[in-house]
PASEBA-1860 file (N, C-alpha, C; in nm, 3 decimals):
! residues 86
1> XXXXXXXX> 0.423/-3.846/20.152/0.326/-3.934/20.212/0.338/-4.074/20.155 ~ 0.300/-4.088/20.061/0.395/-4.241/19.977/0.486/-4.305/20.049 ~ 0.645/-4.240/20.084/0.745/-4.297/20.148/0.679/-4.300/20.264 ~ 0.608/-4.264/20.335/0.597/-4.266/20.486/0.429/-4.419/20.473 ~ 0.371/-4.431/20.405/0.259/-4.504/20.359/0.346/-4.642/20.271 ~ 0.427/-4.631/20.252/0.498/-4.770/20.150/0.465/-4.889/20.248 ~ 0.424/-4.981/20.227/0.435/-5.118/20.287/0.338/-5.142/20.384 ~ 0.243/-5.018/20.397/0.129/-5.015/20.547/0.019/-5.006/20.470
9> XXXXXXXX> -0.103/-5.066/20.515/-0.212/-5.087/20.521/-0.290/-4.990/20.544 ~ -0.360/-4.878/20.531/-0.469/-4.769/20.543/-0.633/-4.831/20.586 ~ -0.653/-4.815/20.716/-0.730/-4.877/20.736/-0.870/-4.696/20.799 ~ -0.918/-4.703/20.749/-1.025/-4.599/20.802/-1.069/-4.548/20.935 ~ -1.061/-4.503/21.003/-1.141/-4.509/21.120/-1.236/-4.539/21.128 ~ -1.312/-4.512/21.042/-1.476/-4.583/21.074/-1.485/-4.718/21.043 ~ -1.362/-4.796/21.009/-1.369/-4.941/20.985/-1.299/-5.023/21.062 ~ -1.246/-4.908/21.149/-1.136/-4.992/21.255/-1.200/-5.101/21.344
17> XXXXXXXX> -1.358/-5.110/21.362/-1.423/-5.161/21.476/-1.439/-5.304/21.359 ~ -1.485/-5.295/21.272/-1.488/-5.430/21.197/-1.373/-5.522/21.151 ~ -1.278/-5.422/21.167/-1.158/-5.469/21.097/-1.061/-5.539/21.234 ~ -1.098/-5.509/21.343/-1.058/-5.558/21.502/-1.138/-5.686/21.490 ~ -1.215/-5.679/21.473/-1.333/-5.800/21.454/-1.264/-5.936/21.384 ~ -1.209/-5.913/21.270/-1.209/-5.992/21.160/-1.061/-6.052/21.130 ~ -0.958/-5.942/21.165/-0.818/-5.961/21.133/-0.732/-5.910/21.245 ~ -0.640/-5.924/21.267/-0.507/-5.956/21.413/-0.492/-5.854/21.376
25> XXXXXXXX> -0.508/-5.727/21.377/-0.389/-5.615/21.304/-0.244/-5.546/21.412 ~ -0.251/-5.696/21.533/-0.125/-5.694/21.559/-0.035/-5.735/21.501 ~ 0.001/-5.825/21.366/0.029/-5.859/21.307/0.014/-5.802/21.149 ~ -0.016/-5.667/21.132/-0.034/-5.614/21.017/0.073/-5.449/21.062 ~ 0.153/-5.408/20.968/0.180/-5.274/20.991/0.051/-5.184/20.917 ~ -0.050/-5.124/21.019/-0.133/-5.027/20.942/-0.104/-4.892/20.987 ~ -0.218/-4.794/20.956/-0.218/-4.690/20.998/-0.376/-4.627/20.988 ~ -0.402/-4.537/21.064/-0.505/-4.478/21.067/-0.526/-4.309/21.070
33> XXXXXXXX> -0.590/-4.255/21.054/-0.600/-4.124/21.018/-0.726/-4.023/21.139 ~ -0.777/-3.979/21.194/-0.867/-3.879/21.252/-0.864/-3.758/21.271 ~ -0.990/-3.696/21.282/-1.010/-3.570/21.299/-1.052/-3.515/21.449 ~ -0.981/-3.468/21.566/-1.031/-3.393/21.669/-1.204/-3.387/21.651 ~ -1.310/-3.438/21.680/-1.438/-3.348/21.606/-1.481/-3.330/21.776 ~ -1.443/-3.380/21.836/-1.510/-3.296/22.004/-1.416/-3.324/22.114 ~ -1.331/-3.248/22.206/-1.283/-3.220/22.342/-1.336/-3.249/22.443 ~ -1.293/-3.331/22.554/-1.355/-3.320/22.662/-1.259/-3.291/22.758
41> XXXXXXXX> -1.358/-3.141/22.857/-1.250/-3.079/22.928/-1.198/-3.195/23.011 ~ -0.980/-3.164/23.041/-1.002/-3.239/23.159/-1.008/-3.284/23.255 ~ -0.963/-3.398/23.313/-1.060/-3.440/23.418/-0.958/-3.535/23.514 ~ -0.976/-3.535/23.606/-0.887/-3.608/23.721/-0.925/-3.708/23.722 ~ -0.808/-3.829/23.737/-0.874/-3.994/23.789/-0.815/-4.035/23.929 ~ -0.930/-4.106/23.935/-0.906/-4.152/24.118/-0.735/-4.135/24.202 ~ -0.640/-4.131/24.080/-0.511/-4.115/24.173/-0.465/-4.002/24.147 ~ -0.553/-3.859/24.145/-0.560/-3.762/24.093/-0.474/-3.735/23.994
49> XXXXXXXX> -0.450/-3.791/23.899/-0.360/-3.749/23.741/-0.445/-3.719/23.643 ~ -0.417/-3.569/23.596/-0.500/-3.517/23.493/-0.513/-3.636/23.354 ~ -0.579/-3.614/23.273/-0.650/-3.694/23.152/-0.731/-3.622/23.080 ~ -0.697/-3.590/22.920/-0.777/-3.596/22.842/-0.854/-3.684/22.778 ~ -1.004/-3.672/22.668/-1.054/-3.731/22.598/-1.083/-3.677/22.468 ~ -1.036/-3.718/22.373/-1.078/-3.714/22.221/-1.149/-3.758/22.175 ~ -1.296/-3.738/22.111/-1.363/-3.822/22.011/-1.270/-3.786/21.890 ~ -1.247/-3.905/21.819/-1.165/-3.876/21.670/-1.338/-3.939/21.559
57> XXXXXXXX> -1.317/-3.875/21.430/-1.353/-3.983/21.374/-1.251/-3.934/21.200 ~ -1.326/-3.994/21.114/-1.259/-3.978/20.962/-1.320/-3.901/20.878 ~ -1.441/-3.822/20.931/-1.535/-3.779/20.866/-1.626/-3.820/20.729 ~ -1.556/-3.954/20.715/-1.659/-3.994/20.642/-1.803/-4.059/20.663 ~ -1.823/-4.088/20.824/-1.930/-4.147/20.891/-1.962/-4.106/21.017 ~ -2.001/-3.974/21.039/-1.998/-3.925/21.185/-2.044/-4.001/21.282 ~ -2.175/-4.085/21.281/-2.164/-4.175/21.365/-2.082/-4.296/21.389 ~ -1.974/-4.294/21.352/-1.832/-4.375/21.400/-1.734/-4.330/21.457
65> XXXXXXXX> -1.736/-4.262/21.589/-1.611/-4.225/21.628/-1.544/-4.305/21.741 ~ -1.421/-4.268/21.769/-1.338/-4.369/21.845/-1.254/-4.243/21.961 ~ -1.314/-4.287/22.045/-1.264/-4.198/22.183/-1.102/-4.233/22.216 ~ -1.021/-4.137/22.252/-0.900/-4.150/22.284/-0.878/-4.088/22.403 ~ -0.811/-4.162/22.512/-0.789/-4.078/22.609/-0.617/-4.054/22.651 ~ -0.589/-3.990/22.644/-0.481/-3.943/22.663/-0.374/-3.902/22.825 ~ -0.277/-4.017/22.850/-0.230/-3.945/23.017/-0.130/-3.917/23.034 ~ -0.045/-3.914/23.121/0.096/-3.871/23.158/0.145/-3.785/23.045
73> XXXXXXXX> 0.252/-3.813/23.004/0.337/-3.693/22.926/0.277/-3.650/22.757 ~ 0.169/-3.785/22.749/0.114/-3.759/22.627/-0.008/-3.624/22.631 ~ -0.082/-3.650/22.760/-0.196/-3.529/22.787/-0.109/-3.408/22.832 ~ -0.002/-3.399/22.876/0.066/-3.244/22.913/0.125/-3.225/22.753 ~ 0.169/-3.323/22.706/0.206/-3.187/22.564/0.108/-3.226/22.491 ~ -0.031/-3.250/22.463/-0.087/-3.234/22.386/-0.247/-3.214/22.455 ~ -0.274/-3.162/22.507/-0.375/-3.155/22.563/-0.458/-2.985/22.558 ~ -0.395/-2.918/22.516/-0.409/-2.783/22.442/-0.487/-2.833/22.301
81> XXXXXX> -0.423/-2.949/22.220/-0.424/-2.917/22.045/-0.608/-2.890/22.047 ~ -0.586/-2.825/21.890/-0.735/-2.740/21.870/-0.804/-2.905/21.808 ~ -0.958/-2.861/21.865/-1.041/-2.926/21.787/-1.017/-2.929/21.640 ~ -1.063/-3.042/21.587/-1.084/-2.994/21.400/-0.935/-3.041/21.380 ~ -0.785/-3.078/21.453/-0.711/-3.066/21.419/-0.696/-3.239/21.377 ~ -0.611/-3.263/21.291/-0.610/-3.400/21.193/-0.483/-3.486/21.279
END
């Protein structure tokens, strides 16, 4: 984890909303971390293509989570993974 973390920034999930706020972090190599904590079954969009939704958060602040939605080839292979999963 070290070699894969060398030179990047660890930024929290629950701080990602302040930290968008304050600093470009298009211009930063970071990384972020979450936990699956709720599924939403899913769900078709207007040009009927399936879509998932993830609440992630870091578990250090449950009221901070950051929804992910997931489409094309990313929601067919991963749209199974278990809740709870990191």
């Amino acid at each position: 984890m070290d070699r894969k973390m060398a030179n990047r920034k660890l930024i929290r999930l629950s701080q990602l909303k302040s930290k968008l706020a304050v600093e470009n972090l298009e211009e930063i190599d970071w990384v972020t971390f979450g936990v699956i904590v709720k599924k939403v079954t899913p769900q078709s969009a207007n040009n009927g293509r399936t879509f998932s939704i993830w609440r992630l958060n870091d578990l250090r602040d449950l009221s901070q989570c950051v929804s992910l939605f997931l489409f094309g080839e990313v929601h067919k292979e991963h749209w199974k993974t278990d809740q709870g999963t990191v």
